[in-house]
mmCIF file as gemmi writes it, N, C-alpha and C atoms, coordinates in Angstrom:
data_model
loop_
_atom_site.group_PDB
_atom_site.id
_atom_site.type_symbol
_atom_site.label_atom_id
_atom_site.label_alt_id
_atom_site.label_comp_id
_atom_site.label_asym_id
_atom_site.label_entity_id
_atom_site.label_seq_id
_atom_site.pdbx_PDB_ins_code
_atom_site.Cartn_x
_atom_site.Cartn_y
_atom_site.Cartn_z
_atom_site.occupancy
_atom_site.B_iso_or_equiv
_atom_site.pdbx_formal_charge
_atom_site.auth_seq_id
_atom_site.auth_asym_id
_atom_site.pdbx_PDB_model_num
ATOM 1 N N . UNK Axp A 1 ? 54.909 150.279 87.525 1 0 ? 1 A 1
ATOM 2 C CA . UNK Axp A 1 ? 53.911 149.246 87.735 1 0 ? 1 A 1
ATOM 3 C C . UNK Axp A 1 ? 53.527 148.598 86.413 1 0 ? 1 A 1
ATOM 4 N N . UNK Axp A 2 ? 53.628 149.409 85.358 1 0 ? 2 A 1
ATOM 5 C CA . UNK Axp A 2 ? 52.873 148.762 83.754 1 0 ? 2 A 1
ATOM 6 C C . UNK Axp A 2 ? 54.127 147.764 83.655 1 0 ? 2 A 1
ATOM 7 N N . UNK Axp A 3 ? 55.317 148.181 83.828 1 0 ? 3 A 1
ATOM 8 C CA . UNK Axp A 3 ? 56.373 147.107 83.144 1 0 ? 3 A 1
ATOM 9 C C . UNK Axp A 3 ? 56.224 145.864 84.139 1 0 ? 3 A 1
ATOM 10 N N . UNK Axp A 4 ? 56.561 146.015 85.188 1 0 ? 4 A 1
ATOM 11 C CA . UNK Axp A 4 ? 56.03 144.6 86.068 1 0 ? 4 A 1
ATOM 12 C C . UNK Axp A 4 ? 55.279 143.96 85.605 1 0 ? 4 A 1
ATOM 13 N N . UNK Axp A 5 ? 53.639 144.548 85.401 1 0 ? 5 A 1
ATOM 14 C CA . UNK Axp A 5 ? 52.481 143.499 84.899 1 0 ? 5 A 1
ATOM 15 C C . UNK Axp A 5 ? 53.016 143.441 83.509 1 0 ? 5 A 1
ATOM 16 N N . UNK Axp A 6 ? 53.281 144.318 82.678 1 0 ? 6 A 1
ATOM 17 C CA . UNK Axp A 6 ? 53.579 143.5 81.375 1 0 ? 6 A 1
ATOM 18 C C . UNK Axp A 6 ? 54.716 142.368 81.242 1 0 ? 6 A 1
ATOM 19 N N . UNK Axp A 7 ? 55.743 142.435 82.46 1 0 ? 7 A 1
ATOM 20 C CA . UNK Axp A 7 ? 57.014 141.399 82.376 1 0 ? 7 A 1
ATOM 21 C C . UNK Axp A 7 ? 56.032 140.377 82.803 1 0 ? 7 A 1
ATOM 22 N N . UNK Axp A 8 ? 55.122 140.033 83.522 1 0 ? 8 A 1
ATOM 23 C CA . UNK Axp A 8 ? 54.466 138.637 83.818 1 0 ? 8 A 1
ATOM 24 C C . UNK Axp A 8 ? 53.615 138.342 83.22 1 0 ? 8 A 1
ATOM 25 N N . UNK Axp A 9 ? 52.57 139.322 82.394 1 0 ? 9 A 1
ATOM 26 C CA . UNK Axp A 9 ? 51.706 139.047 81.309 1 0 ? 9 A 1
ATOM 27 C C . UNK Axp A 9 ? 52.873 138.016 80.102 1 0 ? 9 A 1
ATOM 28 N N . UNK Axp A 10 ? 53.653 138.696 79.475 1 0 ? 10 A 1
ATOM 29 C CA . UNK Axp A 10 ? 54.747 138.106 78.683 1 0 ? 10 A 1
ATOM 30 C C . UNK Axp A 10 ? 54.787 136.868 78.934 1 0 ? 10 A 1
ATOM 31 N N . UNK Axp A 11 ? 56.14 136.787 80.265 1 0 ? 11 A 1
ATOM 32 C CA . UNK Axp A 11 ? 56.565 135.471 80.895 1 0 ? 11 A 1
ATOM 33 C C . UNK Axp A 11 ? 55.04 134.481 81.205 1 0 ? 11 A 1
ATOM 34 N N . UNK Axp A 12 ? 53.931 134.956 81.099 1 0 ? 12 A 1
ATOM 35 C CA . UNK Axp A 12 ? 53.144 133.865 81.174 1 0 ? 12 A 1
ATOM 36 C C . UNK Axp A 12 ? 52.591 133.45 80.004 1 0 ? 12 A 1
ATOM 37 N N . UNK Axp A 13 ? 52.966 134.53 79.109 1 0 ? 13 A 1
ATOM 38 C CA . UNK Axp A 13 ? 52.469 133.867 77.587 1 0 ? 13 A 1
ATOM 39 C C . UNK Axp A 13 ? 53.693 132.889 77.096 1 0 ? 13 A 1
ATOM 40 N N . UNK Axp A 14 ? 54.657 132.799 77.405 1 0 ? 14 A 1
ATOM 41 C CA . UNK Axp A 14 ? 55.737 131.809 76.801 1 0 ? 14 A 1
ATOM 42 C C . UNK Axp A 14 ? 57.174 132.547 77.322 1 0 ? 14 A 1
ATOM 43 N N . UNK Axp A 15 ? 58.374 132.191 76.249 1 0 ? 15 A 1
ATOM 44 C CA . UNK Axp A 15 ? 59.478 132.786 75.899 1 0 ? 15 A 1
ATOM 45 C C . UNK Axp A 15 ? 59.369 134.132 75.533 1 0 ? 15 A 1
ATOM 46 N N . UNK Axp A 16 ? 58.068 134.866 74.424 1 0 ? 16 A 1
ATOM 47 C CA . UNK Axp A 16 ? 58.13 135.831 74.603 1 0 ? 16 A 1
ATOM 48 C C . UNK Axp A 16 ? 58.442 136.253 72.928 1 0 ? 16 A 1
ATOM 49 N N . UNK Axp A 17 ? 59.129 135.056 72.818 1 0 ? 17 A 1
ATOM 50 C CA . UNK Axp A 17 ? 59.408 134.527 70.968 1 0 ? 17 A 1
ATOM 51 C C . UNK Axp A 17 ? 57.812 134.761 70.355 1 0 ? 17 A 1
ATOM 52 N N . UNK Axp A 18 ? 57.765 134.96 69.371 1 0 ? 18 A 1
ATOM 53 C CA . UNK Axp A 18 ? 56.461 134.941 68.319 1 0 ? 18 A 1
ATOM 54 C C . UNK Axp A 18 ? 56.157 133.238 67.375 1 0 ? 18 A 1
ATOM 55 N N . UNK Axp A 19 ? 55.296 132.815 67.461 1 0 ? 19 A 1
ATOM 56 C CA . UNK Axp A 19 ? 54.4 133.479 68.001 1 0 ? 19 A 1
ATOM 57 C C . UNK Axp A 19 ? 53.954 132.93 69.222 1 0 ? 19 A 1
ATOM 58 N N . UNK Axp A 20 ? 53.189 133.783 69.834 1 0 ? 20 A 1
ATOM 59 C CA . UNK Axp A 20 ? 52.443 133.761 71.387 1 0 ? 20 A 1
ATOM 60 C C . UNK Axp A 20 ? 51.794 132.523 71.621 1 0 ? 20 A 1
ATOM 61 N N . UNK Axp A 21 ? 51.656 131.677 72.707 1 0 ? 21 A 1
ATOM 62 C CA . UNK Axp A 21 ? 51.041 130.619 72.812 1 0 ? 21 A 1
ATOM 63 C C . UNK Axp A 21 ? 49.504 131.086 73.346 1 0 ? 21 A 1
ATOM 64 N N . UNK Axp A 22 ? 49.117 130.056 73.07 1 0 ? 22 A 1
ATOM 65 C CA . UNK Axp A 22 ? 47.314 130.715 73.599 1 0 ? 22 A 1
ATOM 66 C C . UNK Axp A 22 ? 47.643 130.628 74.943 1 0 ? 22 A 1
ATOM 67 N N . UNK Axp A 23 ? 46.493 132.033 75.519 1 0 ? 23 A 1
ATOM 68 C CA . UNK Axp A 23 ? 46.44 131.124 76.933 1 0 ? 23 A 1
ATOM 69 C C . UNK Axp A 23 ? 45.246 130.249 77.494 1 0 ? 23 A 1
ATOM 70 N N . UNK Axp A 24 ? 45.621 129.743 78.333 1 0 ? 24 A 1
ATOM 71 C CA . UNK Axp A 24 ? 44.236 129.008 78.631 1 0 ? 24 A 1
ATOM 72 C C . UNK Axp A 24 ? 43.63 129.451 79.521 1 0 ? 24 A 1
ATOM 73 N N . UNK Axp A 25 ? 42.659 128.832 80.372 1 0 ? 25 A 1
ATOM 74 C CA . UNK Axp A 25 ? 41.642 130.051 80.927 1 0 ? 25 A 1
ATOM 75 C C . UNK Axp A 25 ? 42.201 130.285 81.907 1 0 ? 25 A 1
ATOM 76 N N . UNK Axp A 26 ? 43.033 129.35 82.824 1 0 ? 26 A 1
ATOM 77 C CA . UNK Axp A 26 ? 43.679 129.707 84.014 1 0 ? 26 A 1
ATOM 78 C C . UNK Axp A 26 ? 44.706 131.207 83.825 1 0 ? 26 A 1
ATOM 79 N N . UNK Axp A 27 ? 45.584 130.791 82.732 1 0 ? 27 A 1
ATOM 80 C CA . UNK Axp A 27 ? 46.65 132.116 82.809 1 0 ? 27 A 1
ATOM 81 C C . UNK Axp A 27 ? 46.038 132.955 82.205 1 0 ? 27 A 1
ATOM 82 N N . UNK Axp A 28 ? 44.408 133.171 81.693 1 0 ? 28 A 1
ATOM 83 C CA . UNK Axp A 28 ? 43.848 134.239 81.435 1 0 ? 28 A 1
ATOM 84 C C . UNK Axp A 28 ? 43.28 135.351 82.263 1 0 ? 28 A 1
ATOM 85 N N . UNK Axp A 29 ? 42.914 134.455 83.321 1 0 ? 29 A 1
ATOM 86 C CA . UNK Axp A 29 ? 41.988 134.682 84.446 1 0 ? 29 A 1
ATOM 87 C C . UNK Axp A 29 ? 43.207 135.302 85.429 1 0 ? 29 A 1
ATOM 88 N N . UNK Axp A 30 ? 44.58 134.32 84.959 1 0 ? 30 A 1
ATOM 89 C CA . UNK Axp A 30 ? 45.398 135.394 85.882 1 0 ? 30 A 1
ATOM 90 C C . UNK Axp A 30 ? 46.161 136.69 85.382 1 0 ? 30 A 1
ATOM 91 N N . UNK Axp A 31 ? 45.814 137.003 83.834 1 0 ? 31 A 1
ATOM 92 C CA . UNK Axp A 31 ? 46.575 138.055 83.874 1 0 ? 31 A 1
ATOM 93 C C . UNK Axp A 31 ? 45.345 139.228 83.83 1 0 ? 31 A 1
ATOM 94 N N . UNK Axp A 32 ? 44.34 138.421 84.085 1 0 ? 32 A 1
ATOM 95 C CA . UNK Axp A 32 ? 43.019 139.84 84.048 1 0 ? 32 A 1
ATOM 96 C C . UNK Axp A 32 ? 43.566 140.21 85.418 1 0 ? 32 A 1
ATOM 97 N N . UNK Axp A 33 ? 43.758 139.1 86.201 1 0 ? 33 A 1
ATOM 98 C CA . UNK Axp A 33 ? 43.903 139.634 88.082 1 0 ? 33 A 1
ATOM 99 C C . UNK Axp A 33 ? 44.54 140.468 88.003 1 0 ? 33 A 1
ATOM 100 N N . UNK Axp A 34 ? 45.53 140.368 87.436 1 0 ? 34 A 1
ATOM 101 C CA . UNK Axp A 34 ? 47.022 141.073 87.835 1 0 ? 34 A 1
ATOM 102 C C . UNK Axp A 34 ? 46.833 142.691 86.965 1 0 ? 34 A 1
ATOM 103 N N . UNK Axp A 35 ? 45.641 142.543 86.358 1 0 ? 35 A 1
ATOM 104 C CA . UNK Axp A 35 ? 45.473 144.128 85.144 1 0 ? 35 A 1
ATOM 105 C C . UNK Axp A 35 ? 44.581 144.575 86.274 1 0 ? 35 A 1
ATOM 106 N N . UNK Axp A 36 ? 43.512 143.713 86.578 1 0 ? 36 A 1
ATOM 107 C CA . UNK Axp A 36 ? 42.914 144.28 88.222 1 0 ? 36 A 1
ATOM 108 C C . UNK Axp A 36 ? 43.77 144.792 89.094 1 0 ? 36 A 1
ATOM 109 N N . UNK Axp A 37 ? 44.731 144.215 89.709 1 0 ? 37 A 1
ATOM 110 C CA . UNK Axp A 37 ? 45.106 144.565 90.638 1 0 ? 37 A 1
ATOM 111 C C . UNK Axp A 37 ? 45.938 145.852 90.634 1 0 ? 37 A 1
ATOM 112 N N . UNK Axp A 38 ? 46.813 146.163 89.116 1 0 ? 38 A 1
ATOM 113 C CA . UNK Axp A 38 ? 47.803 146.996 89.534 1 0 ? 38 A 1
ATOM 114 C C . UNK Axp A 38 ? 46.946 148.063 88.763 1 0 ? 38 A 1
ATOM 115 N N . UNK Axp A 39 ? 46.024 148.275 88.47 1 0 ? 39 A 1
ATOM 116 C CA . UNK Axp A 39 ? 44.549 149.645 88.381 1 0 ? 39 A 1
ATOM 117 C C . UNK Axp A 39 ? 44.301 150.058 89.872 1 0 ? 39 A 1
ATOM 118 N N . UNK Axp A 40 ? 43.899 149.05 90.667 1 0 ? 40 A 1
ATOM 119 C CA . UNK Axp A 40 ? 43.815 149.503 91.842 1 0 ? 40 A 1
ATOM 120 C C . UNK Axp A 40 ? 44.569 149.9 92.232 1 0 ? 40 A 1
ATOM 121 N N . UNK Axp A 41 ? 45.895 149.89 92.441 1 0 ? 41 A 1
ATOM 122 C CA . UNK Axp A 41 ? 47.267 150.289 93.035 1 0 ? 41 A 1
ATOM 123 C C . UNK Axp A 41 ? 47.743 151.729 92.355 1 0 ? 41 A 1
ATOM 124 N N . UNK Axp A 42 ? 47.555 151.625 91.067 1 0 ? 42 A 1
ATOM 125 C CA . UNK Axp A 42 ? 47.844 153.389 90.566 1 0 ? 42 A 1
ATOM 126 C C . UNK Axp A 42 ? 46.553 153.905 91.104 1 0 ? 42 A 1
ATOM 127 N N . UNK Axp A 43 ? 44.897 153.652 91.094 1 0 ? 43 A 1
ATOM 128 C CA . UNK Axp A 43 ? 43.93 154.342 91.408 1 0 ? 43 A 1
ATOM 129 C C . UNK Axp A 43 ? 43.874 154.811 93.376 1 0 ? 43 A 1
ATOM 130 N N . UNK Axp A 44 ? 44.442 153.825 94.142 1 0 ? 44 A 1
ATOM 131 C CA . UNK Axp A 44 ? 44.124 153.949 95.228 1 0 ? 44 A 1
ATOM 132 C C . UNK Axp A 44 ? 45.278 153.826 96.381 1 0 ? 44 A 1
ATOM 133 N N . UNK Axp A 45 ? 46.281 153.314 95.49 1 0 ? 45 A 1
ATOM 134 C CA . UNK Axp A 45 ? 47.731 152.497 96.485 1 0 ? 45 A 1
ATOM 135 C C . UNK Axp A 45 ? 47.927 151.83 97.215 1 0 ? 45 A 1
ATOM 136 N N . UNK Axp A 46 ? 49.028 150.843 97.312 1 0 ? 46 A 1
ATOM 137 C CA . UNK Axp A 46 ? 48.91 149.551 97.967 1 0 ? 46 A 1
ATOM 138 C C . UNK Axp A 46 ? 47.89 149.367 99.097 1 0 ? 46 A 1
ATOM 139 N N . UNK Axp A 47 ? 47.938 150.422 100.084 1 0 ? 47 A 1
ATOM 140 C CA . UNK Axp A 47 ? 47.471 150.059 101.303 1 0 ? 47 A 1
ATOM 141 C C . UNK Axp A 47 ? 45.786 149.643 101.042 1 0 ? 47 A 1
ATOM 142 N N . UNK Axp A 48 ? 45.312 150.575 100.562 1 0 ? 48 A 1
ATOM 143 C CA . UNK Axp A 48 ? 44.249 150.61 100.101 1 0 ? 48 A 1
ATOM 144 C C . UNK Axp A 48 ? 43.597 149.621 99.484 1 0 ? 48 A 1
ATOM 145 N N . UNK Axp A 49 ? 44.423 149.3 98.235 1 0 ? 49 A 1
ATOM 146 C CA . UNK Axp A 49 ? 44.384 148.056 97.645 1 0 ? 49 A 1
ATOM 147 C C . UNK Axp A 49 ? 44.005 147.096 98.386 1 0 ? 49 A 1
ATOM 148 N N . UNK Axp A 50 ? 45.031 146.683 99.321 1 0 ? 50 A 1
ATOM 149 C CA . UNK Axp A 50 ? 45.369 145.414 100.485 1 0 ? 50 A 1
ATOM 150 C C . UNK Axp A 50 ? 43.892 145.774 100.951 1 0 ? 50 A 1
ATOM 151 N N . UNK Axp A 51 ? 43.4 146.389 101.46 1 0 ? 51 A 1
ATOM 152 C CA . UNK Axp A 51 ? 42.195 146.464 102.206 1 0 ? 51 A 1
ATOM 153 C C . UNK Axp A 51 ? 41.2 145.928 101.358 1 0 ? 51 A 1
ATOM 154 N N . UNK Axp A 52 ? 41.077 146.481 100.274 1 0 ? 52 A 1
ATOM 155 C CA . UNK Axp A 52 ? 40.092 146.12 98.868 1 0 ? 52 A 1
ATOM 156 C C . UNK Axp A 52 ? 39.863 144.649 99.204 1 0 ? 52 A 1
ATOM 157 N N . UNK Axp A 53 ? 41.511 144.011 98.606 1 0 ? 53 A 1
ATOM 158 C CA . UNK Axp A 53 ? 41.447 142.547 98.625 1 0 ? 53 A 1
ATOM 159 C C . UNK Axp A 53 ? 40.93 141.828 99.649 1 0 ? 53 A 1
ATOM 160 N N . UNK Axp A 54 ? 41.106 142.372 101.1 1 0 ? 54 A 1
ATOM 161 C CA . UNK Axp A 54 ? 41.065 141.327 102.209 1 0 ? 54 A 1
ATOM 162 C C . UNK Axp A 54 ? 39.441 141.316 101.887 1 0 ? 54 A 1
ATOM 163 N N . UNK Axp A 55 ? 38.965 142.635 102.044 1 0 ? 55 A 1
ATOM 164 C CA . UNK Axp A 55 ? 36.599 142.327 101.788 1 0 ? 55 A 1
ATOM 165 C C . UNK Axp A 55 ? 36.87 141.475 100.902 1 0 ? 55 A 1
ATOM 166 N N . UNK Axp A 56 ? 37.055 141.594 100.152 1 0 ? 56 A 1
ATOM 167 C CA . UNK Axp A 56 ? 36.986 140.816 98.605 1 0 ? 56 A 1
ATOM 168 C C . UNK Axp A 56 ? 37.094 139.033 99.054 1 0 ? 56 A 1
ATOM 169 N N . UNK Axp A 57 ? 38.402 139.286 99.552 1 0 ? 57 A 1
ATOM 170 C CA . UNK Axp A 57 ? 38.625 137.34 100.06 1 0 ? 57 A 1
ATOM 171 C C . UNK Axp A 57 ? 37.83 137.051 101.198 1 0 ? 57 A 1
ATOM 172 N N . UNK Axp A 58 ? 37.501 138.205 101.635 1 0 ? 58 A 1
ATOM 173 C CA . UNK Axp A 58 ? 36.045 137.635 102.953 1 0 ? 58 A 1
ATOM 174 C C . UNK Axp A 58 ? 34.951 137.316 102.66 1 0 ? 58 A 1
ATOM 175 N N . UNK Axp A 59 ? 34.488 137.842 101.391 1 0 ? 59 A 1
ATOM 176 C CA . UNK Axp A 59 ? 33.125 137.714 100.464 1 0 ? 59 A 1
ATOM 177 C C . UNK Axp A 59 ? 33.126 136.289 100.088 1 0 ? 59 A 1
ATOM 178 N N . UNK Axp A 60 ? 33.922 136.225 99.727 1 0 ? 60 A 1
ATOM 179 C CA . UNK Axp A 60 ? 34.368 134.776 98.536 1 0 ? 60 A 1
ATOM 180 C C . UNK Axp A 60 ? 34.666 133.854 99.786 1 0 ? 60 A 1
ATOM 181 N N . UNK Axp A 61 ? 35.049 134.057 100.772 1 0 ? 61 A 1
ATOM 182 C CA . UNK Axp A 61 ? 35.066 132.891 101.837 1 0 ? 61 A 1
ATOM 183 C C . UNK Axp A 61 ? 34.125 132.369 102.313 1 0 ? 61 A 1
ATOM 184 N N . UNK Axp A 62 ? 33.029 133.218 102.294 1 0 ? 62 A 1
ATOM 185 C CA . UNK Axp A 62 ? 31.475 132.956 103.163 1 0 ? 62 A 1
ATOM 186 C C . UNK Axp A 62 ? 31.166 131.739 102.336 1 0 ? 62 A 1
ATOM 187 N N . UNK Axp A 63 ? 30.475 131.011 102.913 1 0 ? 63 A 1
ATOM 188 C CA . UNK Axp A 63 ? 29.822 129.185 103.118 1 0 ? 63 A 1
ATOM 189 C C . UNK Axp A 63 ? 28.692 129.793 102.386 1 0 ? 63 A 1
């Protein structure tokens, strides 16, 4: 699971070449998600996870 999120942390910082491009807040915000998400997945496992997320996107849906 660490090499996955670190292969897309990388690939979203650039080529991967030095040096690193900044990120901006969007691909920041997405590689916090993705450090979120795969904590939950070693702490609790997918299924679990999946459940996490769906409250989570039900919260954030409410008007």
């Amino acid at each position: 699971m660490e090499e996955a999120v670190q292969d897309a942390v990388l690939a979203l910082a650039g080529d991967g070449a030095a040096p690193r491009l900044v990120l901006d807040d969007a691909r920041l915000t997405t590689v916090f998600a993705l450090s979120a998400v795969a904590r939950c997945v070693a702490a609790y496992g997918e299924e679990a996870t999946m459940e996490r997320l769906e409250r989570i996107r039900a919260l954030v849906d409410r008007p």
